[in-house]
Every structure is written in structure tokens, then in C-alpha cells.
C-alpha positions as CSV (number, residue, x, y, z in Angstrom):
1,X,0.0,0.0,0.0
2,X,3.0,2.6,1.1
3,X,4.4,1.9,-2.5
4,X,1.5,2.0,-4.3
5,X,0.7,5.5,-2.4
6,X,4.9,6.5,-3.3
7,X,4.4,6.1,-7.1
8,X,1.4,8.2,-6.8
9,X,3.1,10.8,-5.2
10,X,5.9,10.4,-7.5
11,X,4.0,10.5,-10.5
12,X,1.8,13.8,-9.8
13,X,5.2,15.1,-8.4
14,X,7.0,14.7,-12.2
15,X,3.4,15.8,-14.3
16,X,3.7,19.3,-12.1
17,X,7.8,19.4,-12.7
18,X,6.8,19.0,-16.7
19,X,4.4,21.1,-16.3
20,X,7.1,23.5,-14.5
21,X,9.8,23.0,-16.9
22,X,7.5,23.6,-20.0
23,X,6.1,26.9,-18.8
24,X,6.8,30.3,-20.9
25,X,8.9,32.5,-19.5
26,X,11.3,36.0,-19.9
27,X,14.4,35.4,-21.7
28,X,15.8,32.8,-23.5
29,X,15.2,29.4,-22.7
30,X,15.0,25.8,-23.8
31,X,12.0,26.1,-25.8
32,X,12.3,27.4,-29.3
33,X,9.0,29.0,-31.2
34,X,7.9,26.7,-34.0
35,X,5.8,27.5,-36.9
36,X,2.1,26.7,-37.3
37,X,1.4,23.2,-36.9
38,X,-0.4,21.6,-40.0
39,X,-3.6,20.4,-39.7
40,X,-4.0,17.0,-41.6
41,X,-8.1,17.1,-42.7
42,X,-9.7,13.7,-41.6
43,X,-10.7,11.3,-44.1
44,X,-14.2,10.3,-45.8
45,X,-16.3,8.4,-42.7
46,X,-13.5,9.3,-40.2
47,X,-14.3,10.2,-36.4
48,X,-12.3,11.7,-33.8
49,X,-11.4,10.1,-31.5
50,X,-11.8,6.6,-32.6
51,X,-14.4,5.5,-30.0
52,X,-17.6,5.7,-30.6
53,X,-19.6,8.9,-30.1
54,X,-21.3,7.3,-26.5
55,X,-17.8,6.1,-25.0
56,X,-16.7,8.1,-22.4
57,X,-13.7,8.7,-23.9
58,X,-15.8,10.7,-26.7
59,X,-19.3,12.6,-25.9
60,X,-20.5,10.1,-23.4
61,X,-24.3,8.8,-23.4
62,X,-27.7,10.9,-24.1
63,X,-29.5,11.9,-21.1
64,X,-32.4,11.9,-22.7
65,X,-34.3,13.9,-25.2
66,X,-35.2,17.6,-24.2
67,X,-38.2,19.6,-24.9
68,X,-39.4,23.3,-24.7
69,X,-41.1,22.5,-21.3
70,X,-38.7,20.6,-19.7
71,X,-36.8,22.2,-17.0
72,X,-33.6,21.2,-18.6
73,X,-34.5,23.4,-22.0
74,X,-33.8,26.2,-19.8
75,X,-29.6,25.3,-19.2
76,X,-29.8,25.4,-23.1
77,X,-28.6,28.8,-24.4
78,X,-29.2,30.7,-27.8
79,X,-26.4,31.3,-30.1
80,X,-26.3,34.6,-32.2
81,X,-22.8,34.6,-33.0
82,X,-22.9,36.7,-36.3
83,X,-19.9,35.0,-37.5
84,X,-22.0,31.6,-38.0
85,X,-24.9,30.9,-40.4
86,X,-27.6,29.0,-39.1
87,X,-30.0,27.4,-41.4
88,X,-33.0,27.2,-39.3
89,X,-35.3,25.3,-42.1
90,X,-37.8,24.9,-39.7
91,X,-38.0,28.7,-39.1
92,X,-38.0,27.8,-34.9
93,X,-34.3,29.0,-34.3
94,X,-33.8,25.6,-33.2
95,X,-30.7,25.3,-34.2
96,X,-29.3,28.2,-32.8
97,X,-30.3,26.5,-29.3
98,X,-27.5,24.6,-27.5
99,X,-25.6,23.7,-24.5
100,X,-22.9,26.1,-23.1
101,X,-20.3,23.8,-24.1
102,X,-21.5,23.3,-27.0
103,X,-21.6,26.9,-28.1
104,X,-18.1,27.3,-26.8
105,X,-16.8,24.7,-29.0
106,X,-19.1,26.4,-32.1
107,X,-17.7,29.7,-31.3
108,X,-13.7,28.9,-31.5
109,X,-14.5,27.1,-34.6
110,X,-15.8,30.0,-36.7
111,X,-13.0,31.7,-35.8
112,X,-10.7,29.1,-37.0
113,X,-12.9,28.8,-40.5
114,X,-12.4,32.6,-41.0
115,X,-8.8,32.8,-40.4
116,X,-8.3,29.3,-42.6
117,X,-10.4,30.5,-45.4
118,X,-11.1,34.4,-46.4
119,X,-14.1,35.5,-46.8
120,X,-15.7,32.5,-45.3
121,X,-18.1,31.1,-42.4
122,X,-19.3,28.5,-40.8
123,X,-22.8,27.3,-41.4
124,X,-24.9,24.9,-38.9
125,X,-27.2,23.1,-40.8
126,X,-28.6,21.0,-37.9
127,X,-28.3,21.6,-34.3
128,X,-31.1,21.0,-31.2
129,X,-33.7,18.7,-32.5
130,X,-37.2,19.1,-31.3
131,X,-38.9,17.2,-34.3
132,X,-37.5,14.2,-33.8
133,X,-35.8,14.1,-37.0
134,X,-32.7,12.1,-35.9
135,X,-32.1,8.9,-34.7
136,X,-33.3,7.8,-31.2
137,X,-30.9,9.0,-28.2
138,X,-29.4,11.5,-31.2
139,X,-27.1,14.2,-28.9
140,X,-29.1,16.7,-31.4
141,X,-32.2,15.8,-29.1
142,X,-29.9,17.4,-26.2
143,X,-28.6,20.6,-27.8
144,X,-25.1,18.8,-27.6
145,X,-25.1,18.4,-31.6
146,X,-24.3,20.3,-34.3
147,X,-24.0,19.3,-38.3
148,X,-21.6,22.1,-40.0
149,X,-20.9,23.1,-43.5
150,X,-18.7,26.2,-44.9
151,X,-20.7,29.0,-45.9
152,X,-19.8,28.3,-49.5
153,X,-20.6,24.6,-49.4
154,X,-17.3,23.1,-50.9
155,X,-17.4,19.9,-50.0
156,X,-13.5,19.6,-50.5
157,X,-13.1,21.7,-47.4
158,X,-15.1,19.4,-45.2
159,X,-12.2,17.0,-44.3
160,X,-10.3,20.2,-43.0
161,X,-13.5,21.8,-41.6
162,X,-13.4,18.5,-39.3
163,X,-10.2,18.6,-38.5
164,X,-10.6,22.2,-37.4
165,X,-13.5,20.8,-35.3
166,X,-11.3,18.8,-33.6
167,X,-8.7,21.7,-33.0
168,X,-11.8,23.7,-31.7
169,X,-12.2,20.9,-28.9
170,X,-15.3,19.2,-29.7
171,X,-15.6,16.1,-27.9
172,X,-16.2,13.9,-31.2
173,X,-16.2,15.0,-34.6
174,X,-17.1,12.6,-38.0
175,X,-16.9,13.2,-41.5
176,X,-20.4,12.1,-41.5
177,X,-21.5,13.0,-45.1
178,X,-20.3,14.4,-48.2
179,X,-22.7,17.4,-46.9
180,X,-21.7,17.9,-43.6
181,X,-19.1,17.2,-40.9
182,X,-21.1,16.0,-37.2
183,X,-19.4,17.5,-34.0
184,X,-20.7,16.5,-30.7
185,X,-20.0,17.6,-27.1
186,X,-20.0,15.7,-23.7
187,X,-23.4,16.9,-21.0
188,X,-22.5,20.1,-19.0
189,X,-22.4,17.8,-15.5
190,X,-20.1,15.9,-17.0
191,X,-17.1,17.9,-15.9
192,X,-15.0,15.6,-12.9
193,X,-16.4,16.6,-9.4
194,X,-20.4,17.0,-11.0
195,X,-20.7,13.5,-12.4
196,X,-19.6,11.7,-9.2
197,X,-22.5,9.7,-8.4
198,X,-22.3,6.1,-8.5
199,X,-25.7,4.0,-7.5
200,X,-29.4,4.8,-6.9
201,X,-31.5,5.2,-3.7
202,X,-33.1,2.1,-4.1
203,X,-29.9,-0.2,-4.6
204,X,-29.8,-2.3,-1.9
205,X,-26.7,-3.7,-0.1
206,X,-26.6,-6.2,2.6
207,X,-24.9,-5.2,6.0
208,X,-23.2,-7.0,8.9
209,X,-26.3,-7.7,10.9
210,X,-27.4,-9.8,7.7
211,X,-29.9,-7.2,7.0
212,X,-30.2,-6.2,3.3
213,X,-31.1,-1.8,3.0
214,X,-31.5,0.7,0.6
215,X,-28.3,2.6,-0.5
216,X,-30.5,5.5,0.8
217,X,-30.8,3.9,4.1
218,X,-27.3,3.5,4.5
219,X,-25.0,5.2,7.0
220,X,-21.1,6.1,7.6
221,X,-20.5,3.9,10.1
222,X,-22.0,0.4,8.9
223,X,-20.2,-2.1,7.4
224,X,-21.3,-3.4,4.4
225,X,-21.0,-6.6,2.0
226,X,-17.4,-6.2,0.0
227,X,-14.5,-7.8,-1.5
228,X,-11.0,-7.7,-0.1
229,X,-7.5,-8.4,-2.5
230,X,-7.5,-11.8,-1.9
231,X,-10.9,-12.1,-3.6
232,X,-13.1,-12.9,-0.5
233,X,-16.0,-11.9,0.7
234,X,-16.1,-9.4,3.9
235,X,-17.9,-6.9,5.7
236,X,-16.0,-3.5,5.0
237,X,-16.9,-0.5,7.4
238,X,-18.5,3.1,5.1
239,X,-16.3,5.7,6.0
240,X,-17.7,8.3,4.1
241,X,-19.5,9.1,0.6
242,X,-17.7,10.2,-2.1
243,X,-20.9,11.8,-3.0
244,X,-24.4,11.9,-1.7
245,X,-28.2,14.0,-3.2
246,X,-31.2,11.7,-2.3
247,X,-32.7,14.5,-4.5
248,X,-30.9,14.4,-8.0
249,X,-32.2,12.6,-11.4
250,X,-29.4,11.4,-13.4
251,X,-28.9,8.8,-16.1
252,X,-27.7,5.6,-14.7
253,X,-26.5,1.8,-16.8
254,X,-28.3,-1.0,-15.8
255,X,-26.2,-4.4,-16.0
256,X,-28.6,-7.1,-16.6
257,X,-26.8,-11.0,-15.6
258,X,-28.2,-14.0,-16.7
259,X,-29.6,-15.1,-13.8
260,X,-31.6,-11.8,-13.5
261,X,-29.6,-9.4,-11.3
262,X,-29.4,-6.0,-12.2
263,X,-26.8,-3.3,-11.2
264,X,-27.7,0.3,-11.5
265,X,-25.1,2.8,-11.6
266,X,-23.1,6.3,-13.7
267,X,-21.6,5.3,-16.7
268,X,-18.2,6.5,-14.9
269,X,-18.7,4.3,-12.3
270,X,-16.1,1.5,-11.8
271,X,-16.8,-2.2,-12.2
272,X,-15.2,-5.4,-11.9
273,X,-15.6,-7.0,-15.8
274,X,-14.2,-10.1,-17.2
275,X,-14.4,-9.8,-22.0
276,X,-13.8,-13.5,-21.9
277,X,-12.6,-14.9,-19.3
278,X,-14.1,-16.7,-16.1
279,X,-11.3,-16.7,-13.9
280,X,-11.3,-14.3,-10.7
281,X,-7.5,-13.5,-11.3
282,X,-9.0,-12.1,-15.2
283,X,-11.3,-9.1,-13.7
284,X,-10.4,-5.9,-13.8
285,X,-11.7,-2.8,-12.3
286,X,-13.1,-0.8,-15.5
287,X,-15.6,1.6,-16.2
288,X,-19.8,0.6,-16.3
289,X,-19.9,2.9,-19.7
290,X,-17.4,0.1,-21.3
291,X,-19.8,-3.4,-20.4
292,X,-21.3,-5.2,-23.4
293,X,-23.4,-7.9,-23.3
294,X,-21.3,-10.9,-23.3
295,X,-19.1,-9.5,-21.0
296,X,-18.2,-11.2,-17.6
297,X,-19.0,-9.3,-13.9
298,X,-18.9,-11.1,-10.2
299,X,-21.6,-12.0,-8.7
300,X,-21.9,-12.6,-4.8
301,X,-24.1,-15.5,-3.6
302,X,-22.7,-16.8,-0.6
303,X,-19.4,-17.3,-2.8
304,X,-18.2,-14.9,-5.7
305,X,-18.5,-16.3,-9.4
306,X,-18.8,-14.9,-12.8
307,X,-22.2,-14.0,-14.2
308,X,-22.8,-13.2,-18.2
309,X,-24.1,-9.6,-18.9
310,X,-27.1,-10.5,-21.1
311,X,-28.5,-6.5,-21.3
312,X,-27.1,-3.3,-20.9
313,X,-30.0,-0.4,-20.8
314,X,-30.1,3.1,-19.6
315,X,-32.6,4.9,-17.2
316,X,-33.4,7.8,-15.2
317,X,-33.2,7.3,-11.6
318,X,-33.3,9.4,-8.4
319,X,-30.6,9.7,-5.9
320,X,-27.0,9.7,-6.1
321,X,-24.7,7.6,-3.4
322,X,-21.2,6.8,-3.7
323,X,-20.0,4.9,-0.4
324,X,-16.7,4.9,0.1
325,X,-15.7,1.7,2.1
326,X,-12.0,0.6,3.9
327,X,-12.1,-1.7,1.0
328,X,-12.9,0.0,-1.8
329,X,-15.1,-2.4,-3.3
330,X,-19.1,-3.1,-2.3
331,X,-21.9,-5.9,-3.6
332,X,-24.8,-3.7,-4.6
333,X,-27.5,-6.1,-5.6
334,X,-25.4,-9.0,-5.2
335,X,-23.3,-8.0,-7.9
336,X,-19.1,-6.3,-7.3
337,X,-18.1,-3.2,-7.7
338,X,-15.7,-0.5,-7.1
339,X,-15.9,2.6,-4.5
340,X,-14.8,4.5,-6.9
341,X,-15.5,6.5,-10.1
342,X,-13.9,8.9,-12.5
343,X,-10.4,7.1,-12.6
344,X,-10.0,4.1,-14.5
345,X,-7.4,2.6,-12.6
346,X,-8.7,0.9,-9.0
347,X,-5.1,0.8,-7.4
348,X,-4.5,4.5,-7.8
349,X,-7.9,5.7,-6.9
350,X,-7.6,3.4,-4.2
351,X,-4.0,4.4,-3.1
352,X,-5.2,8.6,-3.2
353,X,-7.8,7.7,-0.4
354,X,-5.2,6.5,1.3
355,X,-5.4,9.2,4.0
356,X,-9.0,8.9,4.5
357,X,-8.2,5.7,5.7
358,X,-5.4,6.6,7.7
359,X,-7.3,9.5,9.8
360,X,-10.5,6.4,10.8
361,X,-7.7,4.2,11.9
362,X,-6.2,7.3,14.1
363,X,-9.8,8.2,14.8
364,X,-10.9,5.2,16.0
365,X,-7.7,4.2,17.6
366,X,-8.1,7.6,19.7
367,X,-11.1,6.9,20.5
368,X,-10.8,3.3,22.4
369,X,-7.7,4.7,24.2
370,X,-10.2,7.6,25.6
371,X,-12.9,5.0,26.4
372,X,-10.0,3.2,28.3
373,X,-8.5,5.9,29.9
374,X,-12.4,7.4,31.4
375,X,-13.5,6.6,34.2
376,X,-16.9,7.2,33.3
377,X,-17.6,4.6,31.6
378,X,-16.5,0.8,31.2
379,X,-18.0,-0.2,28.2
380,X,-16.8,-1.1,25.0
381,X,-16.5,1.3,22.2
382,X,-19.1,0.9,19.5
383,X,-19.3,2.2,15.9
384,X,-21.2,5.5,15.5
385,X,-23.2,5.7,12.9
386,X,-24.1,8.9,11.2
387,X,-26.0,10.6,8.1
388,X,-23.2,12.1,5.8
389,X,-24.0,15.7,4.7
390,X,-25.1,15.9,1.1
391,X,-23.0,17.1,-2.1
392,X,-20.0,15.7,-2.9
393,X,-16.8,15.1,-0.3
394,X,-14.5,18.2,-0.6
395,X,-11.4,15.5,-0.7
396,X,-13.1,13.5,-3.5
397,X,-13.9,16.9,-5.0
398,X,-10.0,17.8,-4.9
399,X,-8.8,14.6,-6.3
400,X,-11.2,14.7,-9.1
401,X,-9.6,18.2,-9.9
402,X,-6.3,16.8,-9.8
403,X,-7.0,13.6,-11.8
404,X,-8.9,15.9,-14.7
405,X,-5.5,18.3,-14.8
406,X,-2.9,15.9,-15.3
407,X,-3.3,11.9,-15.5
408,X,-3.2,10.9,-19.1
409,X,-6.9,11.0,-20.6
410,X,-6.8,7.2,-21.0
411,X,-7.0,7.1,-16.9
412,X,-9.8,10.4,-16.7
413,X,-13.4,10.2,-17.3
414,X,-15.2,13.2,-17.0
415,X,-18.4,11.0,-17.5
């Protein structure tokens, strides 16, 4: 575990020296200016980045379709950047309506079409949907879509017109047609800190007194069904949640098994998954937005074994709990699964709570030599349990910041 915490230490230690070293500054130095960098156009049917447009490494999956009289239409914000044609067949100024993000994105990239090509603009042809024109769960349903042309309609500027799309910082861009170029964006709670919910209120776990309760019901303090590194089942104690609104809706996976048990959870959520494999030594800790059917996850029935995902589906639930346990893993609804979100990488998000666990042991430790040591009272010291305030933990909060600012993408979700 020290290790483990050392190489973490060491390894945000060396991303802040780069970061250090490759900083602008007076006077000469190191560095030498280089020229613009050339911008290769992407290909015919090409996306960026090569996942497709739901994985989280791209835009992530729809939260579901929005309407004038939802209350979500009103985060959605008009565009009337003068710089950008909008097409608006309909004649609604639909597709002038979008996210924040998305209009960000938009924004930089007319600026990059004008300064690549004179004279020139960028045209949306398609943006928020509220026809139901596209396909079902299309991100143009969520203002998070946009389908872009240049204002002269060359179609042998579109690979370049992607490419710039890309440059603008579009989560996922595809040469889509010879007519257009797609560009998509990730939700506006996806950002790392917002999107750290793991399970809803009515998962239930199963806790030491052999009682199975509602994730809502649960309390820092109880100890709960888990899995330690030797692959056995325990009771692990809740230190505290990662994240906690009885309150909030949010879009959650549901992992069906074949035998009928169904996990609920965020998308960022980590689980532990087997592709092939039925061994316990073959899962992994990996992200619930990366199960297919076919894929392998543990189930706990008096003894752990390996259940076949037959359905992946996606609803909207209400709460958000994220328990962090001594562990790091829980069984929610008889089925494994991390503590921990965000990170795709269960030792090092395991190994960056390391204090947490350090201040229960001292916590606890000072608290049966104070019961010892009073003499007003001679009984044992008991676990105290408590109801966690709600929002999520200003440590988790912290290390999501970090993890977003410099571990490689590969390791980030901000889904």
C-alpha cells in the first residue's frame, strides 16, 4: 500500500515538474517557437477520436431527449454569434439552441474557419432537434449536436472543416457525409467533481447484521458486504461518501446478468468485468460505460462467481450515493463493484484515499484509548453511525480536480 501511495506521489510530483519546466517564460530558454502546426483534414467516414460517439472517452451517453417544457430546455442557451450561419429550415431557431459547451466549442471554430479560409463562415445546418428528425438518443435531441458546412458549401473543405473541429475541442467530430461534418459535445455535469455519483437510492446492499437496505438507508459507520485483495468476501466499514443528493435525477447503466440481477449505476462508475474470461484473477476494475453484453462481472451468492451480462439499458433514476468503504469495493444487488468513479485505474484511486483511511484508523484508535482511559464509563466502544452531509466530499472533489488536470486521458473520465 506505502508503494503504491509513493508512485502516486511520485508520479503527480513529475506531471507538475513537466508542467514547471515547460512553462513560458522571460528570456531565453530551452523552448524554441515553431511555426504553425499543420492540420492533416480527416478522411471520408472518419471520427475523432476513434471510439464511438457514447464512449466516455468521446461525448459520453444521451441523457435523454429535451423539450421546450422541460426544465432542462432552460440550461440550453441561444447562439447569435454573427460569425455563423444557421439554417433554421424549420424557421423555430432551433438550431441556434445549444448547451454552453457546445456553443463554446461552435464559437472557436468560426473563428478558425475565417482565419483558414477568407471571406468564409461556418454554417450549422442541424443543431437541437425538437422534431425528432434524428435517430433515437441522437445528442441533437440534447442541444449537444451540431451538423456544419462552410458557408460556400465546398465539399473539399469538409475533411479540413473536421479537422478544425477537432482543433476547436469538440468532444467527437465525424466526416459524417459528403454534406456535412457531425461535432458533438460531452453533457455540461459531465465535468470531474459534478458526475460523481455512483448508485441509486433504491440499490440495496446487505450489511453485517445480515440485514439487506437501501443505498438510501445507509449510513457512515455500517459495514457493508465487499470484496478484499484476496478475492473474499467481507464486511468492509462506510467511511464516508464520495458523493451523496437523495434528491438528484441522473442517467444511470443498468447491467442485466443472466440469472436476472441487475446493477444500476453512472456510466463513470467503476466495475469489476471479465471480456472473456471466467477466472477471478481475469477481472479488472473498468468503467460501467465500457460493459457489453457478453461481458463477464462477479456476482456474490454466498461465494463470488462470474455471471454473463445478457443486457445493458439506460434509465433515469433518483438519488445519487457513492460509499466509500476501507475496501474500496461493495456488492450492490449481489453484484461487485468498485468505490470508486472517475479514474479508470482501481489501485491509484484506491491508493489517493489512502489518508481517508489513515485519519478512521487514528480516529478510531483515539477513541478506544479515551474510552479506556475514562472513568466514566466501562464499556466497549461501538461504531457510530451517522448521516453524511449531502454534495459531494471536498477530498473526492480535490482529487477529481487533480485527476482531470494531469493523468493521461486514458485514466480520466469526465463521464
Amino acid at each position: 500500500m506505502l508503494s503504491s501511495v509513493m508512485n502516486l506521489l511520485h508520479y503527480i510530483s513529475f506531471s507538475l515538474y513537466l508542467g514547471l519546466v515547460s512553462s513560458c517564460g522571460p528570456g531565453r530558454g530551452p523552448i524554441r517557437r515553431r511555426g504553425p502546426r499543420k492540420i492533416l483534414p480527416l478522411i471520408y467516414k472518419q471520427h475523432e477520436p476513434n471510439f464511438s460517439e457514447r464512449a466516455l472517452a468521446a461525448s459520453g451517453l444521451p441523457d435523454g431527449k429535451i423539450s421546450r417544457e422541460d426544465s432542462e430546455f432552460r440550461k440550453l442557451v441561444p447562439n447569435y454569434n454573427p460569425d455563423i450561419i444557421f439554417k433554421d429550415e424549420e424557421g423555430t431557431g432551433a438550431d441556434r439552441i445549444m448547451t454552453q459547451r457546445c456553443k463554446e466549442k461552435l464559437n472557436t471554430l468560426a473563428i478558425s474557419v475565417m482565419n483558414q479560409w477568407a471571406g468564409l463562415r461556418l454554417r450549422v445546418t442541424e443543431g437541437w432537434d425538437e422534431e425528432s428528425h434524428h435517430t433515437k438518443d441522437s445528442l441533437h435531441y440534447e442541444g449537444r449536436a451540431v451538423d456544419i458546412t462552410t458557408s460556400d458549401r465546398d465539399r473539399s473543405k469538409y475533411g479540413l472543416l473536421a479537422s478544425l473541429a477537432v482543433e476547436a475541442g469538440f468532444d467527437w467530430v465525424y466526416y459524417e457525409s459528403r454534406s456535412h461534418v457531425h461535432a458533438s459535445c460531452r453533457a455540461e455535469s459531465a465535468e470531474p467533481g459534478k458526475n460523481a455519483g455512483c448508485f441509486p437510492s433504491d440499490s440495496r446492499v446487505k450489511i453485517s447484521t445480515g440485514e439487506t437496505i437501501l443505498m438510501s438507508q445507509l449510513r457512515v459507520g455500517d459495514s457493508v458486504q465487499a470484496v478484499n485483495t484476496a478475492g473474499e468476501l467481507v464486511y468492509s466499514e462506510v467511511l464516508l461518501f464520495l458523493d451523496r443528493d437523495p434528491e438528484q435525477v441522473k442517467t444511470f447503466l443498468n447491467l442485466e446478468t443472466e440469472s436476472g440481477s441487475v446493477l444500476s449505476l453512472t456510466s463513470s462508475h467503476l466495475v469489476h468485468v471479465s471480456t472473456s474470461c471466467t477466472e477471478l484473477s481475469c477481472f479488472q476494475a473498468t468503467y460501467a460505460g465500457s460493459v457489453e453484453p457478453g461481458h463477464f462481472i462477479l456476482v456474490s451468492e454466498n461465494s463470488l462467481h462470474p455471471e454473463k451480462v445478457v443486457k445493458v439499458s439506460v434509465s433515469r433514476l433518483k438519488g445519487v450515493y457513492a460509499p466509500l468503504t476501507y475496501t474500496g469495493t461493495l456488492v450492490v444487488e449481489n453484484i461487485v463493484a468498485s468505490s470508486y468513479a472517475i479514474i479508470d485505474n482501481q489501485s491509484i484511486a484506491h491508493a489517493s484515499f489512502a489518508p481517508v483511511r489513515w485519519a478512521t484508523i487514528l480516529k478510531s484508535n483515539l477513541k478506544h484509548l479515551w474510552v479506556s482511559m475514562s472513568s466514566l464509563s466501562t464499556s466497549e466502544p461501538r461504531t457510530e453511525r451517522s448521516v453524511p452531509p449531502n454534495g459531494v466530499h471536498w477530498y473526492a472533489n480535490i482529487l477529481y480536480t487533480i485527476a482531470g488536470n494531469i493523468l493521461p486521458n486514458h485514466l480520466v473520465s469526465s463521464r
